[in-house]
Backbone as ProteinMPNN parsed JSONL, in Angstrom:
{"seq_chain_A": "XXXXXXXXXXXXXXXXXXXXXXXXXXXXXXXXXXXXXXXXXXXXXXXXXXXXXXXXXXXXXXXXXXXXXX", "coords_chain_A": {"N_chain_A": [[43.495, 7.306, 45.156], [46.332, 5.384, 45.063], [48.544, 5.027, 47.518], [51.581, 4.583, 46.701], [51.364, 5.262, 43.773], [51.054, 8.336, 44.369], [53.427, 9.004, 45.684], [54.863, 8.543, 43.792], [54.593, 10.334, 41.735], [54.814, 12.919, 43.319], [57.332, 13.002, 43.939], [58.672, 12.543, 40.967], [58.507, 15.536, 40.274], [61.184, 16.727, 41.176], [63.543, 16.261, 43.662], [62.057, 16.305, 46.761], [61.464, 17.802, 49.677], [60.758, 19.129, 53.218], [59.761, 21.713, 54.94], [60.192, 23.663, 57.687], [58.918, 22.475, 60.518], [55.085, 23.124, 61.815], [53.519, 23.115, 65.023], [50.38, 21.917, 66.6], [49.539, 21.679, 69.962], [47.863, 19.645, 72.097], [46.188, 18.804, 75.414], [45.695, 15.433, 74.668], [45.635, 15.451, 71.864], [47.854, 16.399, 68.683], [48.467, 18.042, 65.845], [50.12, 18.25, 62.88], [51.732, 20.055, 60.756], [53.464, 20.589, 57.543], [55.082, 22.545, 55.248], [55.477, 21.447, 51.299], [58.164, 21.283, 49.496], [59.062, 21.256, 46.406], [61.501, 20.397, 44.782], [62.788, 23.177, 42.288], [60.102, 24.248, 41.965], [57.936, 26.533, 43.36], [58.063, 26.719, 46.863], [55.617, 26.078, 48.92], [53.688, 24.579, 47.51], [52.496, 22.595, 48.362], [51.579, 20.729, 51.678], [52.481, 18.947, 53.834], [50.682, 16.688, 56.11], [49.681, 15.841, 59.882], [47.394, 13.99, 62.025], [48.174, 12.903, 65.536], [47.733, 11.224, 68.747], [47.722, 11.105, 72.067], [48.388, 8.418, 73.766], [48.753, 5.884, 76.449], [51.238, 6.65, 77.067], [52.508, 7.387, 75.048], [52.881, 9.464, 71.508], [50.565, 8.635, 68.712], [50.35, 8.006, 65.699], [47.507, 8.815, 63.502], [46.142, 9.959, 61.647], [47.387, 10.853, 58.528], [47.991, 12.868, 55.644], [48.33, 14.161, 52.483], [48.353, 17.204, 50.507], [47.413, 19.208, 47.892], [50.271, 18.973, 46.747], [52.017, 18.68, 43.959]], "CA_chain_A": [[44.831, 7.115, 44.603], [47.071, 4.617, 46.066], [50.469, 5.765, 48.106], [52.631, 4.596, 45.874], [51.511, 6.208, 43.202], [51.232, 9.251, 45.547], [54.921, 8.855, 46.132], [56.316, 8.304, 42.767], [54.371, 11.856, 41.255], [55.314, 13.553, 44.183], [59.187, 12.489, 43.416], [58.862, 12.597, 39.483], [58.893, 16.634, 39.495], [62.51, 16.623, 41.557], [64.075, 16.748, 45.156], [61.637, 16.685, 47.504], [61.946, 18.524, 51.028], [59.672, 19.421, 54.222], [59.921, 22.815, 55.5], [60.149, 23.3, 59.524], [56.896, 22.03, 60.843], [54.301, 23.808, 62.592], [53.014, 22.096, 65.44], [49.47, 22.492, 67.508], [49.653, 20.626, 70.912], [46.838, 19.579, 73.11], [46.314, 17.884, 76.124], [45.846, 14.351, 74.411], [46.055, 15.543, 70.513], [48.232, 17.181, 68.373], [48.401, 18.298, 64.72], [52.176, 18.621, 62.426], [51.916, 20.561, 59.593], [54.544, 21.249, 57.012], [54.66, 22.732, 53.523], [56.099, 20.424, 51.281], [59.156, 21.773, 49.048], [59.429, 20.485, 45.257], [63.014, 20.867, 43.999], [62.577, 23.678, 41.026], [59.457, 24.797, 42.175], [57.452, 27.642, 44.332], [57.926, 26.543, 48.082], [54.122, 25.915, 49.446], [52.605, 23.959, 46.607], [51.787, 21.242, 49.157], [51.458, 20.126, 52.497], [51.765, 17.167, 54.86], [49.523, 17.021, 57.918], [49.618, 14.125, 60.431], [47.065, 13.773, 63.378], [48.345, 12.165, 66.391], [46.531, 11.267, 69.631], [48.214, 10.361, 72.658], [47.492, 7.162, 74.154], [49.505, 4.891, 77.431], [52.608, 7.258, 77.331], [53.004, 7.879, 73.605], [52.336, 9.863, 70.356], [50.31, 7.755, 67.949], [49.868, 9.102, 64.34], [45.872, 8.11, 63.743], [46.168, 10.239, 60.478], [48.394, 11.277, 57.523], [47.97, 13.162, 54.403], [49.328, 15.442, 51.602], [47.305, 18.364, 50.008], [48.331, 20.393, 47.23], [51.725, 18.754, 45.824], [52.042, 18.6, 42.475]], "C_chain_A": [[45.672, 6.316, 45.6], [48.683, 5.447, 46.205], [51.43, 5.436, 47.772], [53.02, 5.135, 44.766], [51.688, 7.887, 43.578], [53.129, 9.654, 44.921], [55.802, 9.213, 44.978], [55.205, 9.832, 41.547], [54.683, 12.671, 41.78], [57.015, 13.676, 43.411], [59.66, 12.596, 41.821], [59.139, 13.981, 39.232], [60.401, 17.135, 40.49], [62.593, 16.188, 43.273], [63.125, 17.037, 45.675], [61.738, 16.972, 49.308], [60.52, 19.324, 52.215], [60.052, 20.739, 54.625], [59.992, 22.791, 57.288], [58.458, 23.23, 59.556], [56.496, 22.909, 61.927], [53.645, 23.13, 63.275], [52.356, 22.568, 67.037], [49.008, 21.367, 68.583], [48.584, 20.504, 71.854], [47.353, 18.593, 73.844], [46.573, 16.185, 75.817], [45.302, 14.235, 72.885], [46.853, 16.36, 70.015], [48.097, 16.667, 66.357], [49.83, 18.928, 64.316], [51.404, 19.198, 61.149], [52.992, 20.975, 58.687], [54.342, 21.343, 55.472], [55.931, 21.651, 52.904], [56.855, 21.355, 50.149], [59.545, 20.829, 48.067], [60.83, 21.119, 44.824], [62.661, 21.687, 42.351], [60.966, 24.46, 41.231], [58.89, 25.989, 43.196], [57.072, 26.998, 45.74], [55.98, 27.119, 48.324], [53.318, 25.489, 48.248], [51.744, 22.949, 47.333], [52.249, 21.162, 50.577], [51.257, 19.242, 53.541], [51.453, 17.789, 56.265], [49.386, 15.83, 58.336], [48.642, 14.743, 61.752], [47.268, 12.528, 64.678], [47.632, 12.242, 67.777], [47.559, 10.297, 70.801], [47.435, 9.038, 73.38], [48.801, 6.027, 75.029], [50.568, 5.534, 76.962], [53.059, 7.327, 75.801], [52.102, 8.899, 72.5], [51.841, 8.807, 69.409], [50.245, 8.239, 66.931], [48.769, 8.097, 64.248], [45.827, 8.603, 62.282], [47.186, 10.836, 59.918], [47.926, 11.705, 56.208], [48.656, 13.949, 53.589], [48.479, 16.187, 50.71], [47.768, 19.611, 49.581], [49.386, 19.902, 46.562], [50.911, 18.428, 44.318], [52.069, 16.848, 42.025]], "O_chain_A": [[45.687, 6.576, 46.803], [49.473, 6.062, 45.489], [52.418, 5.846, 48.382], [54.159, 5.474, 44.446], [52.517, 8.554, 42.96], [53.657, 10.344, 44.049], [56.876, 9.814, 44.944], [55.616, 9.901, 40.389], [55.006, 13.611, 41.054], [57.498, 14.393, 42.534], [60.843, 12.716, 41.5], [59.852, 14.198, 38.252], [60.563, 18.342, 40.306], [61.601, 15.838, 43.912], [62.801, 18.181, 45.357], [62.167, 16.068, 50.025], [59.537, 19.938, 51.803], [61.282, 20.7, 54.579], [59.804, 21.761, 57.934], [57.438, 23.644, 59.004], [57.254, 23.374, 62.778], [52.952, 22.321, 62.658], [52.88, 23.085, 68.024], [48.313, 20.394, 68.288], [48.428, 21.529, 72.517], [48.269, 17.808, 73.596], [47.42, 15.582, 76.476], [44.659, 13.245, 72.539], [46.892, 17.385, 70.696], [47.814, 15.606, 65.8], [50.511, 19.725, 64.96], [50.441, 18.587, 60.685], [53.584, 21.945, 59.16], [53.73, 20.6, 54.705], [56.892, 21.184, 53.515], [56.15, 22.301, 49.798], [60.165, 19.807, 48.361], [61.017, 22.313, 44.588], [62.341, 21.007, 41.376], [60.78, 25.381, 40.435], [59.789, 26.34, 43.96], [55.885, 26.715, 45.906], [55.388, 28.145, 47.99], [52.264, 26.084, 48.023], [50.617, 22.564, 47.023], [53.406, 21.549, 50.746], [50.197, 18.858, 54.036], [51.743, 18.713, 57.026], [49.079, 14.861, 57.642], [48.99, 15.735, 62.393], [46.626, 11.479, 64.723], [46.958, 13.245, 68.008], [48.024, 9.18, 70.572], [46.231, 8.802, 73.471], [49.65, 5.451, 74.349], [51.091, 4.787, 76.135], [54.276, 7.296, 75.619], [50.89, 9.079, 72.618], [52.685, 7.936, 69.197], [49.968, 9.422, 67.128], [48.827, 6.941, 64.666], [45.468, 7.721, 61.502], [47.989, 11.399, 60.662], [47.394, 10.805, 55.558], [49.677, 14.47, 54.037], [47.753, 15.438, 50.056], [48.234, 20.59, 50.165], [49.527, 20.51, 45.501], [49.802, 18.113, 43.885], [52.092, 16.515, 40.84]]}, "name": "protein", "num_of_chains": 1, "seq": "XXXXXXXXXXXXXXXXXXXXXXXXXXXXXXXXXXXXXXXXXXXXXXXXXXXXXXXXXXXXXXXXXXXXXX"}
């Protein structure tokens, strides 16, 4: 599925919103998690998850997804 469509089903069932993120830190990775929050619906239908990987003095995001939204 391409991320635009992604984007615009995500957004079609209202207001969407991230919850506070949960976030697992290593030496030179970390992992964000957050449930994702449909306007009108049951908080935790979905979740975004990014893996980042440090690299020469920064956070990189290496991956991104969403799992579960409506």
């Amino acid at each position: 599925m391409r991320p635009s469509s992604s984007r615009r089903r995500l957004h079609a069932g209202g207001r969407v919103r991230l919850l506070p993120a949960q976030w697992q830190i290593g030496n030179d990775s970390a992992e964000l998690g957050s449930v994702v929050a449909v306007a009108g619906t049951t908080p935790g239908t979905g979740q975004l998850l990014a893996h980042l990987h440090w690299r020469d003095g920064y956070w990189l995001v290496t991956g991104i997804r969403l799992e579960g939204a409506p």
